[in-house]
N, C-alpha and C positions, 0 to 999 in steps of 0.2 A: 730235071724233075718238075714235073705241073703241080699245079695249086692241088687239085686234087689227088695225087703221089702225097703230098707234103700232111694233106687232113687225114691220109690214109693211116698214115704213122703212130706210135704212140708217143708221149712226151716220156723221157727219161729223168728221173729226177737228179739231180745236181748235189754233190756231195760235199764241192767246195775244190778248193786248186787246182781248180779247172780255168786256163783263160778262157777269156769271153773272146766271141768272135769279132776278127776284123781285115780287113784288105780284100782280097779277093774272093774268100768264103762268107764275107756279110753282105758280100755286093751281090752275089752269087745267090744266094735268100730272100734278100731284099727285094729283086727283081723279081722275082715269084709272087711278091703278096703286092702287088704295085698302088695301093689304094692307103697301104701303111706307110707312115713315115717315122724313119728314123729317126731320134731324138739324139745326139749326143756321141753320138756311137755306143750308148748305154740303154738304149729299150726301143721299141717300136709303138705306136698309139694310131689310134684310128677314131674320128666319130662317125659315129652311125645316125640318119635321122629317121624319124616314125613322125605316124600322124598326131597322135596323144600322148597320155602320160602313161594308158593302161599297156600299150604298146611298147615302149622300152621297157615298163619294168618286167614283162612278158619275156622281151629278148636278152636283158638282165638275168633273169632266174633261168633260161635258160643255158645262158655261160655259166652260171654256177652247177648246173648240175654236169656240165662237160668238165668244169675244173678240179670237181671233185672226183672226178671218174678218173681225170688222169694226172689228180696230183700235183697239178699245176695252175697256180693263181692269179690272174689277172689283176690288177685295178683296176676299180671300175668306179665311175664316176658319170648319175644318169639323174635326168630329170622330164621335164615336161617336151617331150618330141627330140629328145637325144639320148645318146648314151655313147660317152669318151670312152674308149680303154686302152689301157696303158697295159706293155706286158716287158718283161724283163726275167731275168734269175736272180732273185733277190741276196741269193747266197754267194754270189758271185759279182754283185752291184753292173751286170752287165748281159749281153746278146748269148746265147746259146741255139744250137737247131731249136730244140723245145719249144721254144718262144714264137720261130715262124711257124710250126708244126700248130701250138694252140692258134694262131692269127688265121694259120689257113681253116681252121675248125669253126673259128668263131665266123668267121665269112662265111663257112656253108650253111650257121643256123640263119644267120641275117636274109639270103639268097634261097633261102628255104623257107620263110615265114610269107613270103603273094603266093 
């Protein structure tokens, strides 16, 4: 599956006892969003840089309006010429597809904003 197979998807929301992924289906994921890094084997994060402040919060509110569309919530943490974010299943304290599905989303607004 390509990055864009992966943004094509919807996120599913997570209901709880569910494990979170790992072994060969995280590596399997992973390798698709390659700019993402793993944390822990419990969430994926990426920074993003801009040239100012009006410009992340721009790429900011644009993941919110993709988050709410599908449900699923990022952390996001942004300031003057970045923006961190941090994605996980919160309900699960761990990795789910959904999480690479919003990573590869959030890469097409970033690669869509020159």
């Amino acid at each position: 599956m390509s990055v864009s197979e992966l943004a094509s998807k919807q996120c599913i929301p997570c209901r709880g006892n569910v494990p979170p992924l790992e072994g060969e289906e995280l590596a399997r994921l992973s390798a698709q969003l390659p700019e993402w890094q793993v944390a822990e084997a419990r969430r994926i994060q990426r920074n993003f840089e801009f040239p100012n402040f009006k410009s992340a919060l721009a790429f900011v509110n644009r993941i919110g309006e993709v988050a709410e569309q599908q449900g699923h919530h990022p952390d996001l943490c942004f300031g003057w010429g970045y923006a961190k974010v941090t994605i996980y299943t919160h309900k699960i304290k761990g990795l789910t597809e959904s999480d690479f599905i919003m990573g590869a989303k959030i890469d097409g607004l970033y690669h869509a904003k020159s």
